[in-house]
MDAnalysis code that builds the backbone (N, CA, C; Angstrom):
import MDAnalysis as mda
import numpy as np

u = mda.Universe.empty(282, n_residues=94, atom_resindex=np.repeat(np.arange(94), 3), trajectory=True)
u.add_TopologyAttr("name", ["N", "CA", "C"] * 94)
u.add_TopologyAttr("resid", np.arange(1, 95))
u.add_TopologyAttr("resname", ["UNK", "UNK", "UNK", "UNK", "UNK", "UNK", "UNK", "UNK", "UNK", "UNK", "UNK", "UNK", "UNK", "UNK", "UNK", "UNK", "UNK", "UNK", "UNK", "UNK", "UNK", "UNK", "UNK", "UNK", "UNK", "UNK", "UNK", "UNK", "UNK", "UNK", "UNK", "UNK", "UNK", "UNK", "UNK", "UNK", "UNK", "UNK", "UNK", "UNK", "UNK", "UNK", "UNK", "UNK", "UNK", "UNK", "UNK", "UNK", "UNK", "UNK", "UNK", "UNK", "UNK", "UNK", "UNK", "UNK", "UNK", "UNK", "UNK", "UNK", "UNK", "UNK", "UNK", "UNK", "UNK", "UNK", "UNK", "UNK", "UNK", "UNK", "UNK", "UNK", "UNK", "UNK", "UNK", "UNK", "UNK", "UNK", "UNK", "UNK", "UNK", "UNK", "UNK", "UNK", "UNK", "UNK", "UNK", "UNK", "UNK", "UNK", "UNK", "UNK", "UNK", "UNK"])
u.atoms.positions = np.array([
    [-49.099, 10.199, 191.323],
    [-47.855, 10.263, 192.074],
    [-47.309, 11.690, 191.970],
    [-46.892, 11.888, 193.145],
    [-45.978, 13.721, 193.181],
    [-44.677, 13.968, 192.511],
    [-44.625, 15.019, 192.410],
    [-43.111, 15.106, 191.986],
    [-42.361, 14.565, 192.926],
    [-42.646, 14.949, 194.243],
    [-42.278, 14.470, 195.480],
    [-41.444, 12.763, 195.601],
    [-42.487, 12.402, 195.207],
    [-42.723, 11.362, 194.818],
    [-42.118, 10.370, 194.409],
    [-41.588, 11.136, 193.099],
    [-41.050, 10.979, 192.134],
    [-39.388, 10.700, 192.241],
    [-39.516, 11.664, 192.647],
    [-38.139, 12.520, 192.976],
    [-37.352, 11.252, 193.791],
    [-38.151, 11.241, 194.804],
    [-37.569, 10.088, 195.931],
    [-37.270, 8.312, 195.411],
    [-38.443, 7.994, 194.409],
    [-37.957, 7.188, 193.362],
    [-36.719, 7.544, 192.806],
    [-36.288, 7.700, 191.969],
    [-35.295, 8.809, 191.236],
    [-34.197, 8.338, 192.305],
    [-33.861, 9.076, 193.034],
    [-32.959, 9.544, 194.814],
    [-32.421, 7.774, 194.934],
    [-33.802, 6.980, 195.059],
    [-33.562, 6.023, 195.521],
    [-32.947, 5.185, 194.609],
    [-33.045, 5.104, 193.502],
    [-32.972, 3.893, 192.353],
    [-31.361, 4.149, 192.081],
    [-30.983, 5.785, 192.379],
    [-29.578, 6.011, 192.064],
    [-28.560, 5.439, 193.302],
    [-29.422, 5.546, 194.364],
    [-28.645, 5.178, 195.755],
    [-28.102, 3.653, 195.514],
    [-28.685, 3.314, 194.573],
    [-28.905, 1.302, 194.562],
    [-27.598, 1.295, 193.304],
    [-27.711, 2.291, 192.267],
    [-26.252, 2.350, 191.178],
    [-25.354, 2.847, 192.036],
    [-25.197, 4.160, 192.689],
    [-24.033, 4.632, 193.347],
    [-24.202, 4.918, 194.912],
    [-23.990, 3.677, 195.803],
    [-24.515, 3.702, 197.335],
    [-23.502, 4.310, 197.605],
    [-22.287, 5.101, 197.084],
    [-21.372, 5.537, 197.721],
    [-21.683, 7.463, 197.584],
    [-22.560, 7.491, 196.990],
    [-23.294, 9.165, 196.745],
    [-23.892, 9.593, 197.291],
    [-23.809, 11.161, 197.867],
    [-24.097, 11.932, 198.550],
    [-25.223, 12.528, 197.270],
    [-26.159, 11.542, 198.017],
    [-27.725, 12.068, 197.086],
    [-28.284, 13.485, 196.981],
    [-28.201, 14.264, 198.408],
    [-28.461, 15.256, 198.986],
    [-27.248, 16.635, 197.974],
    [-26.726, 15.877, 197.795],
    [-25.844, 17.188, 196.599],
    [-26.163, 17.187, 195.629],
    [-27.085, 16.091, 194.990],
    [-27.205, 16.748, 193.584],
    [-27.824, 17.795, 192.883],
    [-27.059, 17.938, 192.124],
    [-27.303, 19.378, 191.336],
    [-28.585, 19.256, 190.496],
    [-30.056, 19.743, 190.425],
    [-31.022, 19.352, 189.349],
    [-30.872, 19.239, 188.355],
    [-29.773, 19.903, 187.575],
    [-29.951, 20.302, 186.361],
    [-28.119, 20.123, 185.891],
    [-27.639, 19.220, 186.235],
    [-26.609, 18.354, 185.886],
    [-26.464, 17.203, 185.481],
    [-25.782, 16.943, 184.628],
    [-26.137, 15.589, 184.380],
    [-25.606, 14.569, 185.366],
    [-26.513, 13.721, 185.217],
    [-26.304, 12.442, 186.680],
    [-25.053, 11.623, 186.198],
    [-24.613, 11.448, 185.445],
    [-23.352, 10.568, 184.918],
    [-22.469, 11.167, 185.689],
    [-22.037, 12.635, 185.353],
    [-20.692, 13.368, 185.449],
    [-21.008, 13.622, 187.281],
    [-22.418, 14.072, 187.521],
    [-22.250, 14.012, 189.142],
    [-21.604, 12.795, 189.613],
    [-22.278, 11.651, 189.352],
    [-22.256, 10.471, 189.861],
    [-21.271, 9.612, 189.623],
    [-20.084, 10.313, 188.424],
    [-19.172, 9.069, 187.963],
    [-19.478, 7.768, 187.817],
    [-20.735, 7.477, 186.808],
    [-21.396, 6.430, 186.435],
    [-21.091, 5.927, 185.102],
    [-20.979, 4.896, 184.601],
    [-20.665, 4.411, 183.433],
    [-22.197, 4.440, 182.263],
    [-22.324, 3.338, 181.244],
    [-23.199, 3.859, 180.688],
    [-24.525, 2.251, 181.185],
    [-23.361, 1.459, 181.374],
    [-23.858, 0.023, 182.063],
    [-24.999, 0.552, 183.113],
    [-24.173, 1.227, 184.052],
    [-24.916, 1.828, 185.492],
    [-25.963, 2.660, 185.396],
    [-26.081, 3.638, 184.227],
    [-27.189, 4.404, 183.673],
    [-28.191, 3.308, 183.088],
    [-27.852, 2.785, 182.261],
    [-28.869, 1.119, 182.105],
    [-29.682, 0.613, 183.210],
    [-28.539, 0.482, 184.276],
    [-29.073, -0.067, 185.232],
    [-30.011, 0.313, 185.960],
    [-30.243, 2.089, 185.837],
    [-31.099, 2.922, 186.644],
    [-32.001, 3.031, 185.749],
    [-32.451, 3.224, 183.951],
    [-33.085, 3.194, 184.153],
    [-33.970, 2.184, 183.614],
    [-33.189, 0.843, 184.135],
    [-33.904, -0.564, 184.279],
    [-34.668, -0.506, 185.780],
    [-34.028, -0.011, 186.292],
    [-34.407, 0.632, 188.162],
    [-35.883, 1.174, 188.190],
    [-35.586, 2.260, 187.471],
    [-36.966, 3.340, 187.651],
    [-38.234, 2.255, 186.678],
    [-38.277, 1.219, 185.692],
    [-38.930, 1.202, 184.896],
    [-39.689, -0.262, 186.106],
    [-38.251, -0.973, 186.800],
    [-39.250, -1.985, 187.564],
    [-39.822, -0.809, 188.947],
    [-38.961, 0.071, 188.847],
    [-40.050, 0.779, 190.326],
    [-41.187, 1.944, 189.806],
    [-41.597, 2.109, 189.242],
    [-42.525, 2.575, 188.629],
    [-43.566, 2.333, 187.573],
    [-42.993, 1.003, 187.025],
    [-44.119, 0.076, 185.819],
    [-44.296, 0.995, 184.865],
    [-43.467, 1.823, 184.536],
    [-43.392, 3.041, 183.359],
    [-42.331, 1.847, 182.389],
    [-42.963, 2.645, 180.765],
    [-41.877, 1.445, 179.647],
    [-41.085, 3.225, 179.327],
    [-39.658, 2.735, 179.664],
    [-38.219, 3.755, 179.084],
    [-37.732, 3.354, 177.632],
    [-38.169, 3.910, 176.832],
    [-37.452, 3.528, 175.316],
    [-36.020, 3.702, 175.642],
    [-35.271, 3.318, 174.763],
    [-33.849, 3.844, 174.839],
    [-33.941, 5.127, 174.330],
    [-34.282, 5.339, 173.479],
    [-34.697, 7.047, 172.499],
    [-34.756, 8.177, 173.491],
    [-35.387, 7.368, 175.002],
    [-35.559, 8.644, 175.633],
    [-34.761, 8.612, 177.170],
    [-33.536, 7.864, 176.606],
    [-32.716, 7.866, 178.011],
    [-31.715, 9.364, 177.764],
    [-31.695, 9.897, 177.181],
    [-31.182, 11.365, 177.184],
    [-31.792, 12.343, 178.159],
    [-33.690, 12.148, 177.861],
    [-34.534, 12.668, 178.982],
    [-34.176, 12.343, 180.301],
    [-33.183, 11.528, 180.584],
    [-33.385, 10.861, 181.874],
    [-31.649, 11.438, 182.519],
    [-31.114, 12.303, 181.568],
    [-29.961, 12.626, 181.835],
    [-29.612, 13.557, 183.182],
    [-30.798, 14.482, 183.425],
    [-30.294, 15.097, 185.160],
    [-31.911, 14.590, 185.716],
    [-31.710, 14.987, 187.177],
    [-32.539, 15.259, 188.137],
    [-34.144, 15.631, 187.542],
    [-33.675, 16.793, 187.455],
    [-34.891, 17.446, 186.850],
    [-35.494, 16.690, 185.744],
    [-34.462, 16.378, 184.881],
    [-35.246, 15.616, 183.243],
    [-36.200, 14.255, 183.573],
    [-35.182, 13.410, 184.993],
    [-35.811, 12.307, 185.232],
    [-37.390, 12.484, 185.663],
    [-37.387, 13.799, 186.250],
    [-38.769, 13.893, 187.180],
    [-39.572, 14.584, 186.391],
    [-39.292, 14.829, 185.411],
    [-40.321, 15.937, 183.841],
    [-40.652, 14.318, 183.342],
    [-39.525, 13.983, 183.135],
    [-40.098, 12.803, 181.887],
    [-41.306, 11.502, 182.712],
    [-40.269, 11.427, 183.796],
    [-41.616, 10.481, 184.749],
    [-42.724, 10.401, 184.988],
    [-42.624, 12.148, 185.616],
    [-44.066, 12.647, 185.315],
    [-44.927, 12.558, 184.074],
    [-44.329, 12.924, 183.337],
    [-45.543, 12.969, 182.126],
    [-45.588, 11.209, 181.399],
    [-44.969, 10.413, 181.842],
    [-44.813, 9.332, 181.584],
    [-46.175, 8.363, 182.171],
    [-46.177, 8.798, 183.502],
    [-46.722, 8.146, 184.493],
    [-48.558, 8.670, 184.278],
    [-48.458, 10.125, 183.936],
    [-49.531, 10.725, 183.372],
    [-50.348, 10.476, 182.124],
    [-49.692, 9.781, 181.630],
    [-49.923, 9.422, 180.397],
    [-50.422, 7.947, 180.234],
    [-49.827, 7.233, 181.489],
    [-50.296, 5.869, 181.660],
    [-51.508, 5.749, 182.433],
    [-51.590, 6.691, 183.082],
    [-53.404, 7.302, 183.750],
    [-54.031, 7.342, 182.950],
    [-53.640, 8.025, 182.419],
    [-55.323, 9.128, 181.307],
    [-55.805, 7.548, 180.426],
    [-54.772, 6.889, 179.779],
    [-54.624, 5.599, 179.145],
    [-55.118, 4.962, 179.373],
    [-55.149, 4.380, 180.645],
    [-56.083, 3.675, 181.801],
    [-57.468, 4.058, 181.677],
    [-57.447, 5.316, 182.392],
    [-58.805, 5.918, 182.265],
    [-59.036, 5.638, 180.912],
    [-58.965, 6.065, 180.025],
    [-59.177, 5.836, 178.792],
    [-60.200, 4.632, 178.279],
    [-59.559, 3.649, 178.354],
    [-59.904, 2.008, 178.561],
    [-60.829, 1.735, 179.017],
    [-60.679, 2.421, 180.409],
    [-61.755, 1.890, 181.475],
    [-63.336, 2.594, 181.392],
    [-63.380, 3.869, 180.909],
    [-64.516, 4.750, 179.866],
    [-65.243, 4.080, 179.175],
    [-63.784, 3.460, 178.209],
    [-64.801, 2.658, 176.500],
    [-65.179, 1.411, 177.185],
    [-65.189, 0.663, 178.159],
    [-65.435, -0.198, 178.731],
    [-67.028, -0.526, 178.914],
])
């Protein structure tokens, strides 16, 4: 999956916490709470969001990573990368 990709996951999962947000403004490298005037429920909620739209597991430990734009789409990425190689992995010793 692309950053692209990614990103638009991300875009979308927040549109579903705050449908009243102008997605297209966010700042990368802000945190999504203070853009978004989101509680900590609603941050839960997203990233209960991203974990059923992507089949990635979000510890709580690493919902800090998930604090702007950018962090969501670093951590996804290497999240999602990691569940590849894993795969592959498996499917090798197989």
């Amino acid at each position: 999956m692309t950053r692209d990709e990614i990103k638009a996951v991300v875009q979308r999962t927040l549109g579903s916490i705050a449908p009243e947000a102008d997605l297209s403004q966010i700042e990368p490298d802000v945190a999504l709470r203070d853009q978004l005037d989101i509680d900590s429920m609603d941050f839960l909620n997203f990233a209960i969001g991203l974990h059923k739209e992507l089949n990635v597991e979000i510890p709580e430990a690493s919902y800090p990573e998930l604090a702007t734009l950018n962090g969501c789409i670093a951590y996804l990425t290497s999240a999602l990368d990691a569940a590849v190689e894993a795969k592959e992995g498996v499917t090798a010793q197989s």
